[in-house]
N, C-alpha and C positions, 0 to 999 in steps of 0.2 A: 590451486583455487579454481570451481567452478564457474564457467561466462555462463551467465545468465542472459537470455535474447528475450525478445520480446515478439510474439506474434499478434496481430490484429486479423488476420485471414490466413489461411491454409498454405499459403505462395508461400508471407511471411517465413513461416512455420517451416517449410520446405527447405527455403533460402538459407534460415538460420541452423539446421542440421547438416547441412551439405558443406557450408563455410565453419564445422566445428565447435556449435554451443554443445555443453554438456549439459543444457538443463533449457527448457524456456518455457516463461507464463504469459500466461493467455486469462482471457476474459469469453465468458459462454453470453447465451443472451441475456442472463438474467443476472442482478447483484454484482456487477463487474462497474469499478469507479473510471472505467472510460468506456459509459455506453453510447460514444458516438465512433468508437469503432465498427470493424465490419462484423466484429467475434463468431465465434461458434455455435450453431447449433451442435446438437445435443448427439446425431448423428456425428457430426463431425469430430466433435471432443472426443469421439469413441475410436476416431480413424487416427485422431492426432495420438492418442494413448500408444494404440499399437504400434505408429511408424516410429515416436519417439522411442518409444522398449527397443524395439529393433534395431534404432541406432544406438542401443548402450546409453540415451538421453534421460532426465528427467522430464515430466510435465509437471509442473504446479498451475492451480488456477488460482483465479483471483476471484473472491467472494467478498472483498472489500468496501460496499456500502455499507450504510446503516439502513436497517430494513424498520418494517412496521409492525405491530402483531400482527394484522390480516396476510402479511406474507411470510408468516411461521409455518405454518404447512406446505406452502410450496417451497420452502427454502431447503425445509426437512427432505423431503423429496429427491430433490437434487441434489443436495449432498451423499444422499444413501445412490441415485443413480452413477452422480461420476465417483464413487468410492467404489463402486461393483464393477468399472472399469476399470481402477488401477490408480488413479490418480495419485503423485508423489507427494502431495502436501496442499494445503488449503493456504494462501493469504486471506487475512482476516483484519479486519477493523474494529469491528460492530461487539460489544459487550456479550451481548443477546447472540448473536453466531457463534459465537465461543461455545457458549452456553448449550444450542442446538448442537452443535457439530460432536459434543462429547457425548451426546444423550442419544443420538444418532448413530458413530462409528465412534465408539471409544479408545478405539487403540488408531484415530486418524493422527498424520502429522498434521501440526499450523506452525503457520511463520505468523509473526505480528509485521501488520502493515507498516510503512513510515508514518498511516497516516495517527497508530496511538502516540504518537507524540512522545516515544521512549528515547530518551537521549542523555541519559546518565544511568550509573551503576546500580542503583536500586533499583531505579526503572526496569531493568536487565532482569535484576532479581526477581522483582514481582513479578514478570512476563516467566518467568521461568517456575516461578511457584503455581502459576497456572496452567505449565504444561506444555508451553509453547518452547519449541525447540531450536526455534531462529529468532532472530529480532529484522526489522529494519528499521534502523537506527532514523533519526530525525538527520536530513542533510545538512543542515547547519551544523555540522560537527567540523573538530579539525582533525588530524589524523593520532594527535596525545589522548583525544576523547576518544574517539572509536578504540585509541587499543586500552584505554580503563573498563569499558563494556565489553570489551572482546572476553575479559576474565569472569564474568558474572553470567555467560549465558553460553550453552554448547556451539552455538554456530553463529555467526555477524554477516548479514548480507549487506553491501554498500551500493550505492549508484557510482558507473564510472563514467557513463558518457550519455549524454539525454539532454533532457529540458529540464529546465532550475522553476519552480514556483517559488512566487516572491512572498508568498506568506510560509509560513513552517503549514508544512499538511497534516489535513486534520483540524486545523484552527483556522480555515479560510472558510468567509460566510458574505463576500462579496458577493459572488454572482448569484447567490443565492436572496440575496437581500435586495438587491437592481433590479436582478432578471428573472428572479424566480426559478432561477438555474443553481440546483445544488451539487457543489463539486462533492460532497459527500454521499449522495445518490448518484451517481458517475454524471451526471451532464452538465460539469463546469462548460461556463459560457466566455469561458477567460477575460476577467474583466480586466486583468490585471495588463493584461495587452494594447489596452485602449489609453488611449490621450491623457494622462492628470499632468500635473506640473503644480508646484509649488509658488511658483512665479509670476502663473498666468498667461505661460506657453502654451495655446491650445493644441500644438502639434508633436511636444514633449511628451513620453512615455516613461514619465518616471517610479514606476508598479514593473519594469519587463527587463526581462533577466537576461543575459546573454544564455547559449546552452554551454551546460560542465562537460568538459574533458580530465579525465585524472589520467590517462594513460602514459602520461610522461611522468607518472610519480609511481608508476609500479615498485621503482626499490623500496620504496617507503611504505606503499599499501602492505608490501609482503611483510614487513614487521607489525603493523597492525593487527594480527591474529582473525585476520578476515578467511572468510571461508567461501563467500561468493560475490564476484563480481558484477552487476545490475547494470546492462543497456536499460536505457527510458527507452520507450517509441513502439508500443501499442497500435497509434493512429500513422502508424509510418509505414510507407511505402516497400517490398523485401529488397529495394534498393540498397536503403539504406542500412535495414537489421544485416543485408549481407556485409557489408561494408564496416559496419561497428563491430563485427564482431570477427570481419576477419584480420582490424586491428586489433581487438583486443585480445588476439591469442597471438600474435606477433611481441605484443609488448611482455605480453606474461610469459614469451619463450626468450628476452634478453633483446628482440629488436626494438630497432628504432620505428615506433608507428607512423603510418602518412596521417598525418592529423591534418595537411593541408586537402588532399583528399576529404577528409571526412568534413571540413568546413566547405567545400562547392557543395558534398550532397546535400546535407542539410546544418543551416545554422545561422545562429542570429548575427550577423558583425561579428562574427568568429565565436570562441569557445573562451571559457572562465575556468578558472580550478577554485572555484567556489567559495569554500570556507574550510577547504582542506588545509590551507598553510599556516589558517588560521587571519591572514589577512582579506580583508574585503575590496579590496580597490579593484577599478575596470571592471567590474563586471555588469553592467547594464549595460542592453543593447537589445536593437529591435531586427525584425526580418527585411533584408531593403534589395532592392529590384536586381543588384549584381547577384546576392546569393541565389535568389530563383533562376538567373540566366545560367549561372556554370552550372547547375544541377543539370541539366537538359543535355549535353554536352558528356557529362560523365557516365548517364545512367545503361546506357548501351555498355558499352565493356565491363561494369559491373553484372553485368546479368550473367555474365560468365563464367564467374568466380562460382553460381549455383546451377549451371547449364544440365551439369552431367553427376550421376551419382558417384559419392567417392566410394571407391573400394577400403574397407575399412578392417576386413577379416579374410583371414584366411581359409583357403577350401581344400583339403586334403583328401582325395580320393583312394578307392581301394575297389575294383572292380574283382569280380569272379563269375568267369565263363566256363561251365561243366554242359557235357552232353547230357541231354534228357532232362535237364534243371533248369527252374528260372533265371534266369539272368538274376546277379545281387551287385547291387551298388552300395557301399558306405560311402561316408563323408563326417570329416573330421574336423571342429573350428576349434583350434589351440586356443585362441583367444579367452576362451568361455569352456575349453574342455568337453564339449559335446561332441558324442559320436550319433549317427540316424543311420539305418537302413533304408533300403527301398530294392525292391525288386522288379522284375519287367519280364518281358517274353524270353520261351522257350528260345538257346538260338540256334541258329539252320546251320548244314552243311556250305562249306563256301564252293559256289562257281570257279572261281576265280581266286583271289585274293583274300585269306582269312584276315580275321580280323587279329591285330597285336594293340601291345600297349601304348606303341605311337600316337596310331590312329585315333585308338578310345580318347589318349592324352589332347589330340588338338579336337575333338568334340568336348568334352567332357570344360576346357578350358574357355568355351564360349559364353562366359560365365555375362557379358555384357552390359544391359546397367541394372548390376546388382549390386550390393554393397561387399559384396566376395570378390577377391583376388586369386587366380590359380594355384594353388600349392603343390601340382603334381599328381601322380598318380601311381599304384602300383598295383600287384594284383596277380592271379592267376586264369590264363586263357588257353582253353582246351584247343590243344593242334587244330585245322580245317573245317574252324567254325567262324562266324559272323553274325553278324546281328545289324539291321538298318539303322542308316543314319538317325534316322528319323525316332527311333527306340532308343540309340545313345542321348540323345538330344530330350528324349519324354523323361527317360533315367537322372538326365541333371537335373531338369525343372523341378521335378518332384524331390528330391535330395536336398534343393536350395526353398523348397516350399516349407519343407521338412525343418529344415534349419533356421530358418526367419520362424516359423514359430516358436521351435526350441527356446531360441533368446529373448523372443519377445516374450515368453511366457515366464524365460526366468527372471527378467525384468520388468515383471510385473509383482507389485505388491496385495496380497490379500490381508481384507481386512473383515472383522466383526463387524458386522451390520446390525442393528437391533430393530423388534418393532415398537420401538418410541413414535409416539404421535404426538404433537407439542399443544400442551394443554395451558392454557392462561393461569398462571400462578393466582396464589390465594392475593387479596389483598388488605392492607394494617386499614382497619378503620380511623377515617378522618379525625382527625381533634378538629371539638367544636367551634375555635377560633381559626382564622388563618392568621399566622405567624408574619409577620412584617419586620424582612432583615434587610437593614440599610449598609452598602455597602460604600465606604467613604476612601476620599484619594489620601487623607488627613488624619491626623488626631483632632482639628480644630475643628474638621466637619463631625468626626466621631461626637465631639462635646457636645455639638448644637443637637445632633440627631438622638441622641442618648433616650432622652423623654421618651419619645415616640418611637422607640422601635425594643423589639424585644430578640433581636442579636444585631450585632455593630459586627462586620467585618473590614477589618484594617490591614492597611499592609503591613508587613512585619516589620521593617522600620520603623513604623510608627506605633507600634504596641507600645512600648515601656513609656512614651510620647501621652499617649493617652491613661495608661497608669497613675502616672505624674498630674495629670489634668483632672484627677481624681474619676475615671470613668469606671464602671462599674467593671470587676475586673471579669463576673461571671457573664458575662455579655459577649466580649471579648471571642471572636475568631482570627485565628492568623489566616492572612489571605499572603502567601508566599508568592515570589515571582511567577509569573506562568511561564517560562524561558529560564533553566538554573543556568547561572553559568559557572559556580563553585557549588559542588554539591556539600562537599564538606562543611564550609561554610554555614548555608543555609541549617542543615541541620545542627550544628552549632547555635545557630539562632533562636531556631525552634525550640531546644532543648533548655534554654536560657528561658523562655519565654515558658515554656514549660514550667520549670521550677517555681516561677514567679505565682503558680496557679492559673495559667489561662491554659485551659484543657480542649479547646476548639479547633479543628484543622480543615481549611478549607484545601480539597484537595482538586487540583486544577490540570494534575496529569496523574501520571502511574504512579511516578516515584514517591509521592508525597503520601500513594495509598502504605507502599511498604514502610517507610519514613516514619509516618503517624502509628502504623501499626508496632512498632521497635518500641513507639513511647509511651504507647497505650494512652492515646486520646482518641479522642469523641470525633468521625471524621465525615465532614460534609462534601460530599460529591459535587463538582461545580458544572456548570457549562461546557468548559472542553472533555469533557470525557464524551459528548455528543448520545447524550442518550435517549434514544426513540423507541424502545418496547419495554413491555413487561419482564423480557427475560433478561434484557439488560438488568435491569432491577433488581432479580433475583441473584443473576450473576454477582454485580457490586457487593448488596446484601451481605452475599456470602463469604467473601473478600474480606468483608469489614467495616462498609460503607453503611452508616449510620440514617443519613436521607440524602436525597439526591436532588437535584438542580434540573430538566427537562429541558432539552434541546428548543431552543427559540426556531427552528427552521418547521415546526410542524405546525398544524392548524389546533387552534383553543380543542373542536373537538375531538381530535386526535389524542391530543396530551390526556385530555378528560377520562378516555379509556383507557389506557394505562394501567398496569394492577400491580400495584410496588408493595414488598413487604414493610417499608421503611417508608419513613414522612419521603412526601414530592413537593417539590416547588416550581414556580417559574419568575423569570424573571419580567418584572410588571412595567417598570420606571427607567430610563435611559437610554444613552446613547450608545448603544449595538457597538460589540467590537468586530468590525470585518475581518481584520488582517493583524495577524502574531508576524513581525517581521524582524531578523537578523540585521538585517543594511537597511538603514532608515533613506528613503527614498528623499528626502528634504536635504541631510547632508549630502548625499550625493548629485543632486541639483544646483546646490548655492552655497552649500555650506552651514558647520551649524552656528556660525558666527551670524548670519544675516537669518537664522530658523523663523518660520512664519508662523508653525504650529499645523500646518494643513498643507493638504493639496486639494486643488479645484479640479472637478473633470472638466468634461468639453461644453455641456450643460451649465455650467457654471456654479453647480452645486458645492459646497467645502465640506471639506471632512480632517476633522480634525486628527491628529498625530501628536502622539505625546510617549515620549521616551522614555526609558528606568532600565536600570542596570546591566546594558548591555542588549539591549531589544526596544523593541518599539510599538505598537498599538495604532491600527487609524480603528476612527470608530466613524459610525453611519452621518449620515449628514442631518438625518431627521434624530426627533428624540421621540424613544419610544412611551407610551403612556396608556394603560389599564384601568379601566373602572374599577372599581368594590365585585362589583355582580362578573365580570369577569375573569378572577382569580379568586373570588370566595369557594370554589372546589378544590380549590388544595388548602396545603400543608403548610405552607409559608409562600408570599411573593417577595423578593425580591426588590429595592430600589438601588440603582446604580446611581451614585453620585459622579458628575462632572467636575465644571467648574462652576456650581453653587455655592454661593455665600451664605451666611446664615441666615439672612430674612427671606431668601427662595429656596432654603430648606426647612426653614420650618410653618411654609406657607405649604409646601407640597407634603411631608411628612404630618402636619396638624392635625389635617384630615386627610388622608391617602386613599387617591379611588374615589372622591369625590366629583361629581360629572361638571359641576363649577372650575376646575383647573383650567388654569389659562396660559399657555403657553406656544410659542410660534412654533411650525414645523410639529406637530403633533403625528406621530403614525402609532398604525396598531402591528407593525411588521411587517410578519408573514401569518401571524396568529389568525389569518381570517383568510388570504388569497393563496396563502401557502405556495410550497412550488409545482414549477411545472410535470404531470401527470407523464415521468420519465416511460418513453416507449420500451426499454429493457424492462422494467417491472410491469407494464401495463399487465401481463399477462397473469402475474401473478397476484393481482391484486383485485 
């Protein structure tokens, strides 16, 4: 299995090839979802290319935000620059990057981010049907799930040692919606680190993960059908990438890792194994003044472990000393089967002492910090000749110049460049109405809303619920779990729910795209697929996504520009879901015997938390609310039901969008202040 390292800066990057990663990704300045790293310029991507080939490494970047149209041309750009470099593979998020990156370098690799939210076997599939040759799997898996996906897709990359986000990634819109920090534009503001409590402990963190360690579960990962191993830590120190990864090639060789080690460098009250065992307990924990004291202490003799270059290949010489002839050097790396020449000065009669194979041997052997090892030498040298030190010494450099390119060159990938230039898709003219689709937690809300809305989406549970209640049945959308935890299952549901004639699929991740597409329904693109341009739209379209849902983290007129072939919406009415969560922060505070339904920050604000089937939901504290005039450019708005009853649903649905609604905590989102103007894209934008 490949360790995967992580660089945030060049040290990084250094640190993690010297202590043994076979592959590490990095973020550039631009479109990397940690741009409060120190990343790479464009120069430098170009230095890390060649020293990675050199050490037999992979580079993958990471190109994992979601972008905008205004920055489809610079995106393009940059993909065709670091593809002219070599780069091993694209991480990707964004619909619309997919979309550029194939139209751009067709024959590049992608990995799919953790952040598309693929975490079951169709997921796998449909990621694979578009091309993508890795996945990274959603961390909330246990190690029975990873090896169900491991069969649906050519390669499984997992995280094995890092920081744990307490929302599923990709479905966190906290910091984005407090701070105007989108973790999905790389500059989460980590809210999730800050104070909430259930209880109304202002100084409880119950949002903040311990960090994952899997390294003592190697026997098990290795049955997993995993292909690569993921340190987290980007914004980390090459302290620590050296350190994480020179345990995790210790464990993947049969030892026992110093994981106490790895908890002084960095770590919250130690380390969790996640959701690999499938159990959830201990795992919150915050960063507290002992772990930053033994970090200090450690980080000196770790710098050790990447002090000096490893010798990593062999150098096998062959000199030939003729009178009247250039001096010839070969050299030989078995490793890679490359032979180079090099030649040098005529050489002299000897004064003294001719030159022999000895001598050549202990120059020719100063091999120093290179990543060559001496392998000897042999050779032909004409009786009572010599040649200067200085010329044996010019003869290796050149030979090892020779040879680091050789490899770096053969560990370089060339790719088809195109001249694509990315042009704004056509877009579906508007229908004259906007669509008003009520989205209900009930069948009993479905009943009251029916009147007024012309699509009801229900959770699947409650379909046959609302059937029965006599609701219209062609109205009728499944809103399936956003979190599957039995894929089988679900689509057992669907397929039931199917037959019954409700032909509507609201699809909330990947799987549900391949899913819906098996049963040949009608399929509604929701909010987490996070879609922000036109080429997303195109993308979907394509796929078989019938109209699409617009990302609430952009501004009205942002979304307004958009050019979808398929209906767009947004959603106009409710309360915002922050956080897709595994381990409900409430039970593990109090329990869910005493559940409150919320947690309060330090502000005193509440945010509600409401549970289903294995996962959890906090939604915003404010409730979101939309004019007429401000959703009449699209396609359909959207109203999210809470806990409304029937007379403040059909006070808000009677007339919708009316500037008369009266309700406490009103906001307009981020639909107006949008977020903060990320300094990695500034330039692009």
């Amino acid at each position: 299995m490949e360790i995967l390292a992580p660089a945030g800066s060049f040290e990084s990057l250094e640190s993690a090839l010297r202590c043994g990663a076979d592959a590490v990704y990095i973020g550039g300045k631009y479109f990397s979802a940690r741009g409060n790293a120190k990343n790479f310029s464009d120069d430098e991507i170009a230095d890390a290319c060649r020293l990675c080939h050199l050490y037999g490494a992979k580079l993958y970047i990471a190109v994992n935000t979601v972008i905008s149209d205004n920055e489809s041309d610079s995106f393009c750009k940059y993909i065709k620059y670091t593809s002219s470099l070599g780069i091993d593979a694209y991480i990707v998020q964004d619909w619309g990057c997919i979309y550029l990156i194939k139209k751009c370098v067709p024959d590049a690799v992608i990995h799919a981010s953790t952040q598309m939210t693929i975490h079951t076997p169709k997921g796998a599939e449909f990621a694979k049907s578009l091309g993508f040759s890795r996945i990274v799997p959603a961390r909330e898996l246990s190690s029975e799930k990873i090896q169900e996906i491991s069969k649906y897709i050519p390669e499984t990359e997992i995280f094995v040692h890092g920081a744990l986000c307490m929302s599923v990634s990709g479905q966190c819109y906290f910091s984005a919606m407090i701070g105007s920090r989108s973790a999905n534009r790389g500059i989460c503001g980590q809210a999730c680190r800050l104070p909430f409590s259930s209880c109304g402990n202002k100084k409880f963190s119950a949002l903040s993960l311990k960090d994952l360690s899997l390294l003592n579960h190697m026997r098990e990962i290795k049955k997993c059908g995993v292909c690569s191993l993921k340190i987290e830590g980007r914004m980390k120190r090459p302290e620590y990438v050296a350190s994480a990864v020179t345990e995790t090639k210790k464990a993947l060789c049969g030892q026992v890792p110093d994981t106490d080690m790895l908890k002084s460098v960095f770590s919250r009250d130690g380390f969790t194994d996640g959701y690999f065992t499938g159990k959830r307990n201990h795992m919150f924990g915050t960063r507290v003044k002992d772990d930053v004291i033994s970090a200090k202490d450690l980080l000196p003799s770790i710098r050790e472990y990447y002090k000096k270059q490893p010798q990593i290949y062999s150098l096998e010489f062959e000199i030939n000393i003729n009178e009247n002839q250039k001096s010839r050097l070969s050299a030989y790396c078995p490793e890679y089967n490359i032979r180079i020449d090099t030649e040098g000065d005529i050489p002299e009669k000897a004064l003294k002492k001719p030159l022999d194979l000895e001598y050549a041997g202990k120059q020719l052997s100063k091999l120093g910090d290179t990543l060559f090892r001496y392998g000897g030498v042999s050779g032909e040298i004409s009786e009572g000749l010599t040649l200067k030190a200085s010329e044996l010494n010019n003869l290796r450099r050149e030979a090892v110049r020779k040879m680091q390119d050789k490899i770096t060159e053969k560990n370089t990938p060339q790719y088809l460049i195109s001249e694509y230039s990315p042009e704004i898709p056509h877009e579906k003219i508007k229908s004259k109405n906007t669509e008003i689709r009520i989205q209900c937690r009930n069948a009993v809300q479905a009943q009251t809303a029916e009147p007024f809305a012309d699509m009801l989406i229900i959770p699947a549970d409650e379909c046959i619920k609302a059937v029965e209640l006599g609701t219209d049945i062609n109205k009728i959308c499944i809103a399936p779990p956003r979190f599957i935890n039995d894929e089988n299952s679900e689509i057992f549901k669907i397929q039931n729910l199917k037959s019954m004639g409700i032909n509507h699929l609201l699809c909330v991740n990947p799987a549900y795209i391949q899913i819906g597409k098996e049963l040949g329904m009608i399929l509604h693109g929701g909010f987490g697929l996070n879609v922000t341009n036109s080429f997303s739209c195109r993308m979907l379209a394509e796929s078989g996504i019938d109209d699409i849902t617009l990302s609430f983290e952009m501004k009205l007129s942002q979304l307004r520009k958009i050019k979808s072939p398929v209906p767009k919406g947004i959603i106009a009415y409710g309360q915002l879901p922050l956080m897709l969560v595994r381990n409900c922060p409430i039970s593990n505070e109090s329990g869910c015997a005493k559940c409150t339904n919320s947690i309060t920050d330090r502000t005193g604000r509440i945010f509600p938390v409401r549970c289903s089937g294995g996962y959890a939901e906090i939604f915003n504290s404010d409730t979101l609310f939309l004019n007429r005039n401000e959703f009449s450019d699209f396609d359909f708005a959207i109203i999210m039901l809470g806990d409304e009853d029937s007379g403040q649903i059909k006070e808000l649905a009677g007339n919708f969008g009316s500037n008369d609604f009266k309700n406490s905590n009103l906001t307009k989102g981020l639909y107006y202040r949008g977020i903060i103007n990320d300094t990695q894209n500034k330039k692009a934008e």
